[in-house]
Backbone bond lengths (Angstrom), bond angles and torsions (degrees), N, CA, C in turn:
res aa  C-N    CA-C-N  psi(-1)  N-CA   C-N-CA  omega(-1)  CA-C   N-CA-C  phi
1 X - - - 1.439 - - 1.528 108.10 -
2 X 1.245 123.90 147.15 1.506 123.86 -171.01 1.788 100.76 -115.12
3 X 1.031 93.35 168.47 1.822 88.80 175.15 1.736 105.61 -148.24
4 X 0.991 155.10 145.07 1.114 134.83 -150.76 1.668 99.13 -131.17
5 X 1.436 124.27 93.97 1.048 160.94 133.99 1.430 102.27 28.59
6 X 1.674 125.46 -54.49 1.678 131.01 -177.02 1.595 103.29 -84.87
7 X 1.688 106.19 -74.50 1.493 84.24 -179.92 1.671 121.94 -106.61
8 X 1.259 94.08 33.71 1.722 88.41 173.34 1.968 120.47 78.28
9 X 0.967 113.41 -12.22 1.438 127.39 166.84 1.666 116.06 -31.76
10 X 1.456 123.61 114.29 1.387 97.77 -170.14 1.669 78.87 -127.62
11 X 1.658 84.83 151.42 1.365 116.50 -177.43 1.697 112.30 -70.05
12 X 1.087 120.19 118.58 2.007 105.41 171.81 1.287 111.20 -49.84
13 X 1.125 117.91 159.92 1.687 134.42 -161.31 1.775 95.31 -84.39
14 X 1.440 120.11 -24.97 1.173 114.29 -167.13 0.909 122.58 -80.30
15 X 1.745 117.57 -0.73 1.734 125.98 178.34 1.374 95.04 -102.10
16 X 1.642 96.95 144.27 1.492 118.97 -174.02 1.585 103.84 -133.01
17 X 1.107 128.97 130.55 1.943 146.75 175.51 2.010 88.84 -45.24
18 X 1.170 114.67 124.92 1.232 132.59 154.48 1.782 111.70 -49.67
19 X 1.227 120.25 132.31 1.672 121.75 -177.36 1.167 87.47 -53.66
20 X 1.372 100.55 -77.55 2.374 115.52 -156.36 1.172 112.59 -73.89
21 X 1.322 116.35 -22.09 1.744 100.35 -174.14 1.451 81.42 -122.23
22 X 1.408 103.56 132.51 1.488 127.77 169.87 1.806 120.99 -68.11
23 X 1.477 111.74 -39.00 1.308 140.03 174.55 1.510 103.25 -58.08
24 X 0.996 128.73 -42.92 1.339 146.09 -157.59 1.603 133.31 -91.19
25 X 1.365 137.02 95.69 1.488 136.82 154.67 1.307 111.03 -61.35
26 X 1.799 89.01 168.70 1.833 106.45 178.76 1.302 100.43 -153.52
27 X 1.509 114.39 149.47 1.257 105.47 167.09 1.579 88.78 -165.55
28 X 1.695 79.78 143.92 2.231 89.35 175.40 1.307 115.30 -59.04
29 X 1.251 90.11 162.05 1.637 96.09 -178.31 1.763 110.20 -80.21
30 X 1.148 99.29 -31.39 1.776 101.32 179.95 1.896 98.20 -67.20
31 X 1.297 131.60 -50.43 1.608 127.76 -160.87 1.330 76.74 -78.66
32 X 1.858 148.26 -36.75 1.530 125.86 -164.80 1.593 109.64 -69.94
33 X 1.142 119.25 -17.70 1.533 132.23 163.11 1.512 148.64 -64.25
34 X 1.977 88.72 -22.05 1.175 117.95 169.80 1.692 109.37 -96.87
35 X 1.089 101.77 -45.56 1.658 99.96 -173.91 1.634 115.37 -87.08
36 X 1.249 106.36 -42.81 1.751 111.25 -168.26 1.395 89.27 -130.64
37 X 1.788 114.69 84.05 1.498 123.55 149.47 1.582 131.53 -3.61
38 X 2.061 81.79 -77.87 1.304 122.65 -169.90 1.410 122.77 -51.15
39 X 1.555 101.64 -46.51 1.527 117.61 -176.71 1.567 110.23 -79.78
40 X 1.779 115.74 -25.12 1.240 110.19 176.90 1.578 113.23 -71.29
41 X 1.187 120.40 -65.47 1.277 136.96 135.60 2.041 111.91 13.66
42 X 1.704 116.87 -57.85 1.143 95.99 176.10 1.456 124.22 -83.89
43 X 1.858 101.01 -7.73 1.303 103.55 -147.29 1.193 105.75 -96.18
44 X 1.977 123.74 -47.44 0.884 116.03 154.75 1.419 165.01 11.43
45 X 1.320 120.11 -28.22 1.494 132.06 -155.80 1.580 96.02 -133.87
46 X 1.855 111.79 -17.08 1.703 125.64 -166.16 1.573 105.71 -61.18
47 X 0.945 118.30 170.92 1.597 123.48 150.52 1.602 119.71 -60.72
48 X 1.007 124.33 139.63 1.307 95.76 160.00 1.537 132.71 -77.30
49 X 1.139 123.75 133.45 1.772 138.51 -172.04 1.382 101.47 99.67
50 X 1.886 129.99 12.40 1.034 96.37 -173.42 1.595 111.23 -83.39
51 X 1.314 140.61 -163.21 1.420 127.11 173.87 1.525 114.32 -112.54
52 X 1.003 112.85 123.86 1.888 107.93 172.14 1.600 102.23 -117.82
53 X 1.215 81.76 137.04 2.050 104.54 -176.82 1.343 100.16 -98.62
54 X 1.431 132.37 93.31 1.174 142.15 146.14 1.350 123.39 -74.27
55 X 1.507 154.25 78.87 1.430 154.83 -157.61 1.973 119.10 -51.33
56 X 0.737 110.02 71.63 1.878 127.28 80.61 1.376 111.42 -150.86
57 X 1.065 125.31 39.21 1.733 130.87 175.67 1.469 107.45 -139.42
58 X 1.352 110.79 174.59 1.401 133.37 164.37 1.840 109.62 -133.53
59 X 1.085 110.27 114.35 1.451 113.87 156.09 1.646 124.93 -104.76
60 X 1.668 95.37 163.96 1.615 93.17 163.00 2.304 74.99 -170.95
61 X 1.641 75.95 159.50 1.572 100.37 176.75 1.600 95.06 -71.91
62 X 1.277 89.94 150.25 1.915 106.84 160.79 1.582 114.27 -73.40
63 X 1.493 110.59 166.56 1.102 123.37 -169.62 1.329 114.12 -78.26
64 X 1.278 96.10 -60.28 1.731 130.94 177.68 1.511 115.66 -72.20
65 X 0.969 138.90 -33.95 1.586 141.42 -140.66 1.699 89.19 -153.73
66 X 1.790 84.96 161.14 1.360 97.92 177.36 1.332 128.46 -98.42
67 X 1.581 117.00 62.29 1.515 127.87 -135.45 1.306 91.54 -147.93
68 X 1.963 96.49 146.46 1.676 87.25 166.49 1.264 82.92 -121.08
69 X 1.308 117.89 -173.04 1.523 132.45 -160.54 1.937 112.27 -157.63
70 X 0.665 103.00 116.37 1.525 115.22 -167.72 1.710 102.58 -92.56
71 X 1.509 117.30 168.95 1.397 142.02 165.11 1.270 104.35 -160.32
72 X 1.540 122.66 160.52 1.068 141.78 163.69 1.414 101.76 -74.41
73 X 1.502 117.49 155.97 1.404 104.41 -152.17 2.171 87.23 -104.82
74 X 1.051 116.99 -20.15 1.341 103.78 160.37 1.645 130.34 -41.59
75 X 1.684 89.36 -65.71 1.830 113.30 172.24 1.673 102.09 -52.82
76 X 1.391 124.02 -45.27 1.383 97.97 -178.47 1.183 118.27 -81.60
77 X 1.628 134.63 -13.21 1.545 124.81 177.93 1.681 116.71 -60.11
78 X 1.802 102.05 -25.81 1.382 116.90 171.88 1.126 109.83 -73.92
79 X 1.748 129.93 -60.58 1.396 128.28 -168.98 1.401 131.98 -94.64
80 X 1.469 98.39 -46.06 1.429 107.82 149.35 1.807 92.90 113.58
81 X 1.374 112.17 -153.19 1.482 116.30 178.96 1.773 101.73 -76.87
82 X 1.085 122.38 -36.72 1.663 134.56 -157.15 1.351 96.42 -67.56
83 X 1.830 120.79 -45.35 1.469 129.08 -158.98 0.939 118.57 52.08
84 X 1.282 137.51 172.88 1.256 172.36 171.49 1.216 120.37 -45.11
85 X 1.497 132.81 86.41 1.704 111.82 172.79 0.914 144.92 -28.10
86 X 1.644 144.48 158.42 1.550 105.26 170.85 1.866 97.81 -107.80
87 X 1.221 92.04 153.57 1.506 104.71 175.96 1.748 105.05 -32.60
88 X 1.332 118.96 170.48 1.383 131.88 157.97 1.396 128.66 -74.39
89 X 1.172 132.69 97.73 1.278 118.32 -172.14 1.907 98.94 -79.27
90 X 1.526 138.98 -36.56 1.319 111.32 173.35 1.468 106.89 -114.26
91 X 1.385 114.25 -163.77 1.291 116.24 -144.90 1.671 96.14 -107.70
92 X 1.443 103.36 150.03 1.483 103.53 -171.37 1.649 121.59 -49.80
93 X 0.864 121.56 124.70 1.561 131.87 171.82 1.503 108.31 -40.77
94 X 1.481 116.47 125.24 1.757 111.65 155.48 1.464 118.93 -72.91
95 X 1.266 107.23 -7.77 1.108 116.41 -155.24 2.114 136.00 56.17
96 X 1.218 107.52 20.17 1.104 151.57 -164.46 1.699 112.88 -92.17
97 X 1.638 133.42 112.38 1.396 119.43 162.20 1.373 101.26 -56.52
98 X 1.219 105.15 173.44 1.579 126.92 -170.70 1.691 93.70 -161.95
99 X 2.001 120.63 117.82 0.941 104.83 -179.30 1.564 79.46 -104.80
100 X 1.912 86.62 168.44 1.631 116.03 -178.52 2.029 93.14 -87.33
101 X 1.291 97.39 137.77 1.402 102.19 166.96 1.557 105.42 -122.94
C-alpha cells in the first residue's frame, strides 16, 4: 500500500507494482469490486485492452488474465501499455558452457 507523503492520499491495498513494467499496477477484477466500486463499475462492460482515462491514471483490462492494470497517465504518454524494460541486472549470455576449474 503506498501513502503519499504531501497530501496523505493512500493507495487501496488491492493495487500491486507490475513484475515487468515498473510504471505499472494490477489489480483483480473481483478485489477491484471490493475496494474501488466506481472504477469497476466503468470498466467492466469495456473490451479488454481498451483504455479508460480516469485523472490521474489510465486503465484498461488485461488480455490474458483477469486483471486491470493501471499507469499514471503522464508515464503512459511516454511508455504506453508495453512500458519500460527494466535494465539488465547480469551480463549478456555467450551462450557458451564455461567449466569451473
Amino acid at each position: 500500500m503506498r501513502i503519499c507523503p504531501k497530501c496523505g492520499y493512500e493507495d487501496p491495498p488491492c493495487w500491486r507494482p507490475a513484475a515487468y513494467h515498473q510504471e505499472h499496477s494490477y489489480a483483480r477484477m473481483d478485489t477491484l469490486e471490493m475496494f474501488e466500486p466506481e472504477l469497476w463499475e466503468a470498466i467492466k462492460d469495456r473490451p479488454r485492452g481498451e483504455i479508460v482515462e480516469l485523472p490521474p491514471f489510465v486503465y484498461w483490462r488485461s488480455m490474458r488474465s483477469d486483471t486491470v492494470r493501471r499507469c499514471w497517465i503522464e508515464d503512459f504518454k511516454m511508455v504506453g501499455k508495453g512500458g519500460s524494460p527494466q535494465e539488465r541486472t547480469t551480463e549478456k549470455s555467450t551462450g557458451q558452457w564455461t567449466r569451473k576449474r
